[in-house]
Steps between C-alpha positions, in 0.01 A plus 500: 500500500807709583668479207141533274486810671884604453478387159166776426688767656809508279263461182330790656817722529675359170159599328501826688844590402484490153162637509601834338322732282641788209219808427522484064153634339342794506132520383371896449106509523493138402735484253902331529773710379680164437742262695790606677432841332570823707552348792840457679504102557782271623606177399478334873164517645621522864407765759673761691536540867672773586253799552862704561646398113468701164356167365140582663464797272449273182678154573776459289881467693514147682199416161662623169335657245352258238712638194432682294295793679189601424498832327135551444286739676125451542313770453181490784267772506422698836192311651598160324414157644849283478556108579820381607579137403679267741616168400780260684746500158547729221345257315213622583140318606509103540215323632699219588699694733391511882696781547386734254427747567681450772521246797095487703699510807681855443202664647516889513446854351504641226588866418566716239748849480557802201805717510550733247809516313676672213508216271328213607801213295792707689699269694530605831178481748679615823370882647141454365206600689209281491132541576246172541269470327316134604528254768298111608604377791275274718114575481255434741399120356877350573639582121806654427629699207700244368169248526320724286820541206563086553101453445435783196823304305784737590303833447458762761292867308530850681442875362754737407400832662369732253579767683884537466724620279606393178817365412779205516390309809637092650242316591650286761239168580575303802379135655659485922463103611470487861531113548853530685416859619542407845847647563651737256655454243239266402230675296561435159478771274428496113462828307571584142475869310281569225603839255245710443398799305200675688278723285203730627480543806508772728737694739497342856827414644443199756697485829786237429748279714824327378615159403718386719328666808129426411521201751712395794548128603313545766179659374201290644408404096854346472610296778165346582357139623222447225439164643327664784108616543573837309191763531701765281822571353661825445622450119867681490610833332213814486175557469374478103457838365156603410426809284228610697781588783384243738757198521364147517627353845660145521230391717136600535255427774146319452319436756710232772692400174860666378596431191705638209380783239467309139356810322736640258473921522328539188277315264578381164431803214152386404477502054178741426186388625686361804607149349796329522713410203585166334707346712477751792421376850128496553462332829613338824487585893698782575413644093307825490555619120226454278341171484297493142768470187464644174307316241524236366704363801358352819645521874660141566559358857891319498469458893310721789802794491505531127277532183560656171313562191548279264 
C-alpha cells in the first residue's frame, strides 16, 4: 500500500514538473493574428521563480528566445476584445496531451499587464511601466483562473481599455501556478509579451508599478497553502485599471462569501446594433459584452465561461 502510494506521488510530481505552458496566439475580436506571430515566445516552456529577476518582465533569460523573433506588431483597436492562447508546446493544441494547456494541477490566476513603449519589437523590456488590465483568481464556486483557461482549451478573453492612449504598447499575459506555493520560491510563474500597436483610444494615463517590484516573495498571492479551505485570495500585483476611475479590487465582498473580481473593466466594443462579431465572444459567466451576434451567425456555448458566434 506504501509503495502504491509512493509510486502515485512521484507520477504526480514528474507530471507536475513538466507540466509547463508558453502564451503563442493572439485572437483580436475573434479573429488569430497567426501562430507564434507578435508575440515574444521561448523555446522551453518552463516557468520563472524569481519575482526579484529581469526574466518576470517577459520570460526570456534562464528560457531563450525561440529564434528567430517575432517582428510583427498587431494592430488592436482601443476598446478591442483580445484572446490569449495557451498551449503546453509551441506546437500548439493537442488533444492527446493531458497537459495542454497546461498541467490540471497548476491551479492559479491569471492576469494580464500593458506598458507602453517606443517600439513595441525593441529588444530591451527592462524600465517599463505597466498598468493591469485583467485578473481570475479563485471565485466564489472553488474555480481558479487557470481552471477556467485549462477548461475553455487554453483561451483566457479580457478588454483593452478604450480609454488610453494610442501608441506602441507590450502586452505582457501571465498564468502563476500555486501548487508548490507553500514556501517561496515556489510559485511558478509563466508570462510571455505580445507587441502591439494601439489605435483610437483616448488620453488617460493609468497609475503603473514595475516589473521586478510588482510582487515580493512574500505577498499573501505568492507563497500560499492552496491545499487549505481558502474563502479568498488576494491575486498579486494592482488593482485592474478601469476607465471610469474606479479600480476593480482583487477581492469583492458578497454577502458571508469573499471571492475574487472576474469582471474585466470594460466590455467588449459592441458592432452597430449592439451585436457581436463573427467570431467575437458572445457569452459565458463573468461576460458582459453584447450577447446577440451579427447575422447570419448564432451565439455558440464551448463550455459555461465561454461562447462565441459562430
Amino acid at each position: 500500500m506504501k509503495q502504491s502510494i509512493g509510486v502515485a506521488l512521484l507520477l504526480y510530481f514528474s507530471r507536475s514538473i513538466r507540466a509547463h505552458s508558453i502564451f503563442q496566439e493572439l485572437y483580436v475580436n475573434g479573429v488569430s493574428q497567426g501562430h507564434l506571430t507578435g508575440i515574444r515566445v521561448p523555446d522551453y516552456d518552463g516557468p520563472i521563480s524569481d519575482v526579484s529577476s529581469n526574466d518576470i518582465i517577459c520570460n526570456g533569460g534562464i528560457n531563450p528566445y525561440h529564434q528567430p523573433m517575432s517582428t510583427s506588431v498587431i494592430n488592436v483597436p482601443a476598446g478591442a476584445q483580445v484572446t490569449a492562447e495557451w498551449h503546453h508546446t509551441l506546437d500548439g493544441a493537442n488533444p492527446s496531451d493531458s497537459s495542454d494547456p497546461i498541467d490540471p494541477s497548476h491551479h492559479g490566476p491569471v492576469l494580464a499587464y500593458l506598458a507602453k513603449i517606443p517600439s513595441a519589437t525593441q529588444s530591451s523590456v527592462t524600465g517599463l511601466k505597466w498598468f493591469k488590465i485583467y485578473h481570475d483568481g479563485l471565485d466564489s464556486s472553488g474555480k481558479w483562473g487557470v481552471d477556467k483557461l485549462v477548461a475553455n482549451k487554453g483561451k483566457m478573453s479580457f478588454t483593452i481599455p478604450n480609454c488610453i492612449t494610442a501608441g506602441q504598447y507590450l502586452l505582457r499575459v501571465e498564468l502563476i501556478a500555486l501548487h508548490s506555493a507553500s514556501s517561496y520560491p515556489g510559485a511558478q510563474f509563466y508570462m510571455e509579451c505580445a507587441q502591439l500597436s494601439i489605435t483610437g483610444g483616448g488620453n488617460t494615463s493609468p497609475a503603473t508599478v514595475s516589473f521586478p517590484g510588482a510582487y515580493s516573495g512574500s505577498d499573501p498571492g505568492i507563497k500560499i497553502n492552496i491545499y487549505q479551505t481558502l474563502t479568498s485570495y488576494p491575486i498579486p500585483g494592482p488593482s485592474v485599471f478601469s476607465c471610469n476611475g474606479q479600480s476593480i479590487p482583487t477581492t469583492t465582498q458578497e454577502g458571508t462569501t469573499t471571492r475574487t473580481t472576474t469582471t474585466p473593466p470594460q466590455t467588449t466594443t459592441p458592432v452597430p446594433g449592439g451585436t457581436a462579431a463573427h467570431y467575437a465572444q458572445c457569452g459565458g459567466i463573468g461576460y458582459s459584452g453584447p450577447t446577440a451576434c451579427e447575422s447570419p451567425y448564432t451565439c455558440v456555448k464551448s463550455n459555461d465561461y465561454y461562447s462565441q458566434c459562430l
